[in-house]
C-alpha positions as semicolon CSV with decimal commas, in nm:
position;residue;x (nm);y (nm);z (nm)
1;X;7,747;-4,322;1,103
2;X;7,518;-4,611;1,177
3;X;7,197;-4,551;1,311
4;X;6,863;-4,772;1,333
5;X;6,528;-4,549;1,410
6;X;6,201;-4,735;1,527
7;X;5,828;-4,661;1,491
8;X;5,540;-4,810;1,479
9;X;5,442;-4,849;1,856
10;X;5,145;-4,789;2,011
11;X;4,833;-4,906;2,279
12;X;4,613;-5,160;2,185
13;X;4,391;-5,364;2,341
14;X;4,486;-5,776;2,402
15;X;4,431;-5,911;2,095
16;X;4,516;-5,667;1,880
17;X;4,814;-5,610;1,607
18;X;5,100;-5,356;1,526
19;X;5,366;-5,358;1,275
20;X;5,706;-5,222;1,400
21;X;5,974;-5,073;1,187
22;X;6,324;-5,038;1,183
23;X;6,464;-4,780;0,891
24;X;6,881;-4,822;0,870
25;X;7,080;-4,570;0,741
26;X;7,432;-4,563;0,736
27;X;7,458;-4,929;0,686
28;X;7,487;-5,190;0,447
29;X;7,435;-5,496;0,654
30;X;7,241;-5,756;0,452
31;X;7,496;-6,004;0,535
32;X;7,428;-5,960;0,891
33;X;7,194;-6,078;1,151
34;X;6,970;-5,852;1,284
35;X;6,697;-5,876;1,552
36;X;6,415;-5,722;1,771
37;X;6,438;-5,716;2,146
38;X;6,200;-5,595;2,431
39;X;6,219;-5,436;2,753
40;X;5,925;-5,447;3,034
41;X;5,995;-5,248;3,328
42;X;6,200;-5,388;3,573
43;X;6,320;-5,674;3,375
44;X;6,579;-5,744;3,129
45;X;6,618;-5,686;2,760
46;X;6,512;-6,011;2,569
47;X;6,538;-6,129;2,217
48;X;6,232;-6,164;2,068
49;X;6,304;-6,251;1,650
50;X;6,603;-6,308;1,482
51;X;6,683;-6,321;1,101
52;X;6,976;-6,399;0,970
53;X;7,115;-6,245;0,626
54;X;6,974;-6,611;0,434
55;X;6,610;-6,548;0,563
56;X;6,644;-6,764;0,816
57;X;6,401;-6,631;1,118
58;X;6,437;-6,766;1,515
59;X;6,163;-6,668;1,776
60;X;6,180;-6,664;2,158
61;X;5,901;-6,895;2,290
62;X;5,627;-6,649;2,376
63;X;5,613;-6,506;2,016
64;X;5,608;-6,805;1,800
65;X;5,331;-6,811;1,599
66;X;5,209;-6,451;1,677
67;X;5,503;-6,240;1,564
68;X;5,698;-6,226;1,210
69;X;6,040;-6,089;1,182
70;X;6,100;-5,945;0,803
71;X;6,366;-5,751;0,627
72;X;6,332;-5,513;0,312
73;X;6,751;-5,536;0,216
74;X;6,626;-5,276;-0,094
75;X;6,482;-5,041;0,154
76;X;6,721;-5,101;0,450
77;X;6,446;-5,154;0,681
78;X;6,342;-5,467;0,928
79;X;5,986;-5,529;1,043
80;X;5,807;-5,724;1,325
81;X;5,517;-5,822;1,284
82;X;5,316;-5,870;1,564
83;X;4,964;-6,053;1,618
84;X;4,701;-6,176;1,933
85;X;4,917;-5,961;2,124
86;X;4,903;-5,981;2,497
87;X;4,960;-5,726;2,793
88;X;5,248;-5,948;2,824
89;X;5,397;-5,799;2,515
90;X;5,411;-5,469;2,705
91;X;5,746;-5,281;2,648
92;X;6,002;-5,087;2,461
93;X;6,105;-5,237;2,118
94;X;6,419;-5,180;2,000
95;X;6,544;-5,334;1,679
96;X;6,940;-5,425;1,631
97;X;7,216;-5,512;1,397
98;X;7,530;-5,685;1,332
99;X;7,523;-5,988;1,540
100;X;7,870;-5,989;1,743
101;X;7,824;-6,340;1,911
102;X;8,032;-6,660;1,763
103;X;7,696;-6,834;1,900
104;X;7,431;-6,898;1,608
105;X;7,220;-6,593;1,574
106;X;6,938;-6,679;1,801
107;X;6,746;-6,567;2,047
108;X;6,876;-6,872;2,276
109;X;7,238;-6,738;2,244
110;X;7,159;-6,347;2,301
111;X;7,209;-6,187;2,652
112;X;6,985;-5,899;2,577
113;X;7,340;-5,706;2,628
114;X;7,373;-5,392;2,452
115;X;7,735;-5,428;2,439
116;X;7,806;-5,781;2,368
117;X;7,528;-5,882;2,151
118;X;7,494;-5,684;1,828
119;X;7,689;-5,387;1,752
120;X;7,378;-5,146;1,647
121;X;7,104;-5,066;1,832
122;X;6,771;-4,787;1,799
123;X;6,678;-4,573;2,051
124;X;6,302;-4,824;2,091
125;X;6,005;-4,776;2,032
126;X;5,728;-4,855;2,314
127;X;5,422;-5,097;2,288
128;X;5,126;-5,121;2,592
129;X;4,896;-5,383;2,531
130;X;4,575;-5,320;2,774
131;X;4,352;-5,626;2,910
């Protein structure tokens, strides 16, 4: 049985860093894509980093330049990385794997769908950023 658990989360203050975590057990997948998303309230899940199973790494707009995706394949575990962040980065972070698109793993192909984007998802784990 798959499953992907998150921590790392917090409150700081704009400006400030955290360093999210994503511990797989259960699966193998370092031939896979795999990816953090967000969720503010009342929008819609986004993709927020991508890396693929070469090292390759794709950022959604906002992020570039603040955040940095990161895999440990020896420890099974995927990290973000994230820097000068703003109350705009408010949300839950949930990490994912197994890409199930034909689409180039990227944030520009992803739907923020739990069903038709990756096949593995964590339960999140929630970031406030305060002004």
């Amino acid at each position: 049985q798959v499953q992907l658990v998150e921590s790392g989360g917090g409150s700081v203050q704009t400006g400030g860093s955290l360093r999210l975590s994503c511990a797989a057990s259960g699966y193998t997948g370092s031939h896979s894509c795999m990816a953090w998303f967000r969720q503010a309230p009342g929008k819609e899940r986004e993709g927020v980093a991508f890396i693929e199973s070469d090292g390759r790494t794709s950022y959604e707009d906002s992020v570039l330049g603040r955040f940095t995706i990161s895999k440990d394949n020896a420890k099974n575990t995927l990290y973000l990385q994230m820097n000068s962040l703003e109350p705009e980065d408010t949300g839950m972070y949930y990490c994912a794997a197994e890409w199930l698109r034909l689409f180039p793993c990227e944030p520009a192909h992803s739907y923020g769908d739990v069903l038709t984007d990756f096949a593995y998802w964590g339960q999140g784990t929630q970031v406030t950023v305060s002004s």
